[in-house]
N, C-alpha and C positions, 0 to 999 in steps of 0.2 A: 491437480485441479481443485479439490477440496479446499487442502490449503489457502489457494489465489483467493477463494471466495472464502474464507473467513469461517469453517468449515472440518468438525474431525471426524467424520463419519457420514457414507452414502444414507444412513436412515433419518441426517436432521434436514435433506435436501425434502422432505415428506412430512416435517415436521407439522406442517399447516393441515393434514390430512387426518379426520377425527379417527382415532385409534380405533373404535368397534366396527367400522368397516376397512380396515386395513388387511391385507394378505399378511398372515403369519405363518401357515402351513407351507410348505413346498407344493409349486404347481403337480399337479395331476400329468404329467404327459412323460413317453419312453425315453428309456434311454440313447443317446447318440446309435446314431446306426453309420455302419462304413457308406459310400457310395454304392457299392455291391446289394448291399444290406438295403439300401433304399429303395433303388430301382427294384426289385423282387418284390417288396411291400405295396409300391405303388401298382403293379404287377397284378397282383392277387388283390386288391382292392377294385382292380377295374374288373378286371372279370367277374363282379359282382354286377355290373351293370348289363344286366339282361338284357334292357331295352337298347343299349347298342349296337347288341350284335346280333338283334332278330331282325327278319325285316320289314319294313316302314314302310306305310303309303303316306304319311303325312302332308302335310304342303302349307297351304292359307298362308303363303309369305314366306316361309323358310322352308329351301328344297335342299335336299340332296343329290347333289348332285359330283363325279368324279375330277377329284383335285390332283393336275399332273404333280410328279414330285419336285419337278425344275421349281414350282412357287415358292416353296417353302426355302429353298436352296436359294436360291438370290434375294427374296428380302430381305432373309436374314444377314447379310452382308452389311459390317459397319457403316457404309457409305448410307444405307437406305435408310436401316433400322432405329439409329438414331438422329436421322437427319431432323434439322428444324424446320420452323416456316419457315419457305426461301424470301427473304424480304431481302436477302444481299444479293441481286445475282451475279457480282462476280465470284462468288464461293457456291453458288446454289445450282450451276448448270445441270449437274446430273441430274439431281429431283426435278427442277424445273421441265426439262425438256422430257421425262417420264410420266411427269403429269400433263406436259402440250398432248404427248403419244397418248393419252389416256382419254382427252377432251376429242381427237380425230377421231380415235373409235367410235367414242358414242354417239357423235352425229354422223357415222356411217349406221350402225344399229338403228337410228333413230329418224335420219334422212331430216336430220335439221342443220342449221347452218353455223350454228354457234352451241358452243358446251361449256359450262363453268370447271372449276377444281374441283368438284363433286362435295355431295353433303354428309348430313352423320347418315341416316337411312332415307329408306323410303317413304316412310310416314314422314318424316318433315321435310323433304324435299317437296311432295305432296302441299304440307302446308305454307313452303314459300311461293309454291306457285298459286296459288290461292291468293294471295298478299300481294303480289307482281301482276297479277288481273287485273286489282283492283286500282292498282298506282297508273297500268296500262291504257284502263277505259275511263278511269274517273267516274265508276261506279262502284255500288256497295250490294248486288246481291249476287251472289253466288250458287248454282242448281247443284245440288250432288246427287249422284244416280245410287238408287237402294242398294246398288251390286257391288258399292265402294266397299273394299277390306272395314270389316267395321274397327279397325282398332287406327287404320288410317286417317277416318272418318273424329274419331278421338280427337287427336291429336291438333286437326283442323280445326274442332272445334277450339279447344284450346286457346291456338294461336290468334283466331279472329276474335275473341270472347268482349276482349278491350279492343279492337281496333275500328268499329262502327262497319264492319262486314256481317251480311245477313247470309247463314246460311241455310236453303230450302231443299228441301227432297225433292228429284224427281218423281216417275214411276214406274214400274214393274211389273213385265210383260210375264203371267206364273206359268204361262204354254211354251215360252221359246228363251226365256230365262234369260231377258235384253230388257235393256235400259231403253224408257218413254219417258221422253217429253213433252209435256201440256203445252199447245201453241200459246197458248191465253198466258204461260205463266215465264214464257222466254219473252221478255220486251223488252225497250229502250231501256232498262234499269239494271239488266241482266249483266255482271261482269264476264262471267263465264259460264260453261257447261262443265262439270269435270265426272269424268267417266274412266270405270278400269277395262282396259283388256288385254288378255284372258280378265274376265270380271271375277268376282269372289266366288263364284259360282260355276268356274270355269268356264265358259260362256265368250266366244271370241263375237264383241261388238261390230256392229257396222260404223267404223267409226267416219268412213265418208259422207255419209249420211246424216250423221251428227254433225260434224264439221259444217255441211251448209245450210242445215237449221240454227248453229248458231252465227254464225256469220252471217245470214237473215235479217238478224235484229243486230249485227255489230257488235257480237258478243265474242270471246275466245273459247277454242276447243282445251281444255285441259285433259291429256292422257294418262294416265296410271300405268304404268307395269310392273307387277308385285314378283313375275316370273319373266327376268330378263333373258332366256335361253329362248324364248318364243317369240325374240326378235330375230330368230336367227332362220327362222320358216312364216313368218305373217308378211305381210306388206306392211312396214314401215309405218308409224304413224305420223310421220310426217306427211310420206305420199298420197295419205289419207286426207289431209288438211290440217292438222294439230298444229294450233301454234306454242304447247308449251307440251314438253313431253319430258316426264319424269318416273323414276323408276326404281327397284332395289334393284343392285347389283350384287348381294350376297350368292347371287345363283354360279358366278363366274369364277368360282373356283377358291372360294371362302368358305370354309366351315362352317354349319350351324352353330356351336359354342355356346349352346345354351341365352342366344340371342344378341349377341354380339361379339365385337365390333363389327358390323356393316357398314355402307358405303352408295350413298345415291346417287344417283343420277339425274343430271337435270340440263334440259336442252332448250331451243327455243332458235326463233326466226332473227336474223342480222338484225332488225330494224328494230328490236329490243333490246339490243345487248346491253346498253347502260343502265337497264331494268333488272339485270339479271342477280340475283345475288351470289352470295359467297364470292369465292376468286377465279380470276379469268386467267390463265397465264397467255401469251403471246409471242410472236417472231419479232425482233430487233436485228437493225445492221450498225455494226459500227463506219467510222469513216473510212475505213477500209473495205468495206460491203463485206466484213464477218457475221453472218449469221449467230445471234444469241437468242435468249428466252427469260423473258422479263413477265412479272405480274404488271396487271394492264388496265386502265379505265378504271379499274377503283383503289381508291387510295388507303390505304390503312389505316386511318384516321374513321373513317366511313362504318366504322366494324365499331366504333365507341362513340356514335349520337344517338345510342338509346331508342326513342321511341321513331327518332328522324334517319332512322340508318336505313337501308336499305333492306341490310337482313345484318342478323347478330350473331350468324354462325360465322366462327373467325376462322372456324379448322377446314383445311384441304384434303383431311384425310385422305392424306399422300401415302403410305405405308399398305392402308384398303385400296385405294385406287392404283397401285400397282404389281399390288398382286392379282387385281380382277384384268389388265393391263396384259399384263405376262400370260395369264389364263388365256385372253384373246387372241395376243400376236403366238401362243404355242399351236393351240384348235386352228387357228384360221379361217377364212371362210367357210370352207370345205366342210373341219371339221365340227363347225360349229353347226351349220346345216345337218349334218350327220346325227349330232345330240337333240337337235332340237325332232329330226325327223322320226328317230327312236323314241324318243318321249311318246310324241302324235300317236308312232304305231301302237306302240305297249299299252299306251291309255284305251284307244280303240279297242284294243285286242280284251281286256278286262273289263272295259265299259260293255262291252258285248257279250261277255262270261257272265257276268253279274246280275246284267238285265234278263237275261234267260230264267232265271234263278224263280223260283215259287215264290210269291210274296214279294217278291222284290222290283222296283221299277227306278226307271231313268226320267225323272219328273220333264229334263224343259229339252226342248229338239235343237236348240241353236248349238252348230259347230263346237267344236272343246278342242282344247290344246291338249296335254296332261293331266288336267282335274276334272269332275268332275261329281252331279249331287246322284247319291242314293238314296231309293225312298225304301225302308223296311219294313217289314212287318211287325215290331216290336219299338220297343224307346232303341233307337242307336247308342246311347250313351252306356247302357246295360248288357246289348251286343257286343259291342266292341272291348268292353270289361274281358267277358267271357272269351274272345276271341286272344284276346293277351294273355289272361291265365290258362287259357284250355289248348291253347295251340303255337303259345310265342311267338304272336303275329300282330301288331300296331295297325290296324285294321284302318286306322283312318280317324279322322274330326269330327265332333259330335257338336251338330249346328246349335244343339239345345245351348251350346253356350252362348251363344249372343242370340237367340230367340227361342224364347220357352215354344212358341206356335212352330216350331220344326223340332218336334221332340224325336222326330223316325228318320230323321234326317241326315248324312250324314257327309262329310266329303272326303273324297281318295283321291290322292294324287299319285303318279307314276312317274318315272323316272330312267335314265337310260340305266341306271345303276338297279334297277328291280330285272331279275330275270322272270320268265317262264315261268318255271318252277315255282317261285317264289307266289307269282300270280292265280297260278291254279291253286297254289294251296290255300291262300287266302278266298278264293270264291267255294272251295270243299270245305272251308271253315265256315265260312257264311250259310251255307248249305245245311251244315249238319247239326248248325245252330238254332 
């Protein structure tokens, strides 16, 4: 190769590279290890991570929650793992028709009528439907309720920053830790209402109620669900009224991974569907009435007019959407109500440990799913330090990150994967702290 290019040595291919920052020494790193020799290293490197194998109340968007091992097992199958976008579909059936399976569930979960090929997460599914409000009503303000995931709330802004979308705060109920709307400030200009439940605050919304305050003034209900396992015991937000309901799906049998890959979720009512962004897949018959699965109503072309597209997310995150897919047709109904029912319990059962507790309180009275806020007697952030190094225990979220005025603050979330044990010993830590 040298030669072809005119060339007697791999050091004049760096010729152009000024010599005083050039690598002259031999890189720093070990020598070959067998495969044997590998796996052992990588081995004893994990078992340095404390924080994995203590256990976790975490939440605020990423749960833990228990992954059958059938997922891991079929995605990784060449057919799945390296498939591409299906834009052929006479070579794409499999993916295609695992992502139709993937668009029924969630408008069963979701009790809407229509589901796209799902998004990157739930913060920008969030922020398409934000943008699909506003194309819907041919209005520019939008209300976000203070309970929205603040990093959801980000990313929305973000997205609207250039698009001539006004976004406003609603307000916040500090006794029942529920999202208020000001009549005066939902009017004809309003495109939507968008609200989470369970809220950040674990806090499960009325969102019927919402729903026909803003359809009142002709407005859309936008849904949030940050913890999609708590579709699996709430009513539906559809049944509620929501006409756009979007959501993380990392709950469904996706690893935390230190923050991705995830996989959103996004629904909405028939009579928007050519509003809908990202990809739609759909049922085709050929002239023989053979049932196929074809991407549908939006053209691929649509994913590259810029500021005129629809939305600019081109991926179907088909490989995430099928393993949250497999998670659901494995649990089933049954047992999906089961995990979600567990959570409910466990969280109650600790919500009511806790709150006993000297100094310690349960600030807002509305319903909880799993999460929920604790108020301390101390800065929580400082707490919970001591509660990791004094007793190997992830105590929970320290609000003071996104508002210095809840420095005692703090939120735990439960999970059907936290046992008993694990519970008590986290409220005997709190205790003796």
């Amino acid at each position: 190769m040298l030669r072809s290019v005119g060339l007697e040595s791999p050091e004049e291919l760096f010729s152009t590279i000024p010599a005083d920052i050039l690598l002259t020494d031999r890189l720093n790193v070990p020598d070959a290890l067998s495969e044997m020799e590998l796996l052992a290293r990588f081995e004893s490197l994990a078992a340095q991570n404390a924080a994995a194998l203590r256990p976790s109340f975490l939440g605020a968007g990423a749960y833990t929650h228990y992954s059958p091992t059938i997922i891991d097992s079929l995605i990784q199958r060449s057919e799945f793992f390296t498939a591409y976008t299906p834009y052929q579909p006479e070579v794409s059936q499999g993916t295609l028709q695992a992502i139709f399976e993937f668009q029924t569930l969630v408008c069963q979960l979701t009790g809407m009528e229509v589901a796209n090929a799902s998004m990157y997460d739930g913060s920008t599914a969030l922020a398409e439907a934000v943008l699909m409000a506003e194309r819907v009503t041919r209005r520019n303000k939008v209300i976000v309720s203070p309970a929205l995931h603040p990093e959801y709330l980000h990313v929305a802004e973000t997205y609207v920053a250039h698009a001539g979308i006004e976004l406003q705060q609603g307000g916040f109920d500090e006794r029942t830790g529920l999202s208020t709307f000001d009549d005066a400030a939902v009017d004809d200009k309003t495109a939507a209402l968008v609200v989470q439940s369970p809220n950040f605050f674990g806090c499960v919304e009325d969102l019927a109620v919402l729903a026909e305050r803003a359809h009142r003034a002709g407005a859309l209900l936008v849904v949030c669900v940050t913890e999609a396992i708590s579709l699996g015991l709430l009513k539906s937000p559809g049944a509620c009224g929501a006409d756009i309901v979007v959501a993380e799906g990392q709950s469904f049998g996706v690893p935390v991974s230190f923050g991705g890959p995830y996989v959103g979720l996004f629904a909405t009512r028939e009579r928007y569907a050519r509003q809908i962004p990202g990809r739609l897949v759909g049922v085709a018959y050929d002239r023989e009435g053979r049932r196929g699965f074809v991407l549908t109503l939006a053209t691929r072309e649509q994913h590259i007019r810029r500021e005129k597209a629809t939305s600019n997310i081109c991926t179907n995150e088909g490989l995430i959407a099928l393993a949250a897919t497999i998670y659901l047709e494995t649990m089933g109904r049954r047992g999906l109500q089961e995990v979600a029912a567990q959570c409910a319990q466990k969280a109650a059962y600790a919500a009511r440990k806790i709150g006993e507790l000297e100094g310690f309180s349960l600030p807002y009275s509305a319903p909880r799913f799993n999460e929920f806020v604790v108020r301390a007697p101390a800065a929580a952030e400082g707490l919970l330090e001591r509660i990791a190094d004094e007793h190997n225990i992830t105590g929970g979220l320290a609000l003071s990150r996104y508002s210095p005025a809840r420095a005692n603050d703090f939120l735990v979330c439960v999970t059907e994967t936290n046992r008993r044990s694990e519970i008590d010993a986290l409220v005997a830590a709190l205790k003796s702290i």
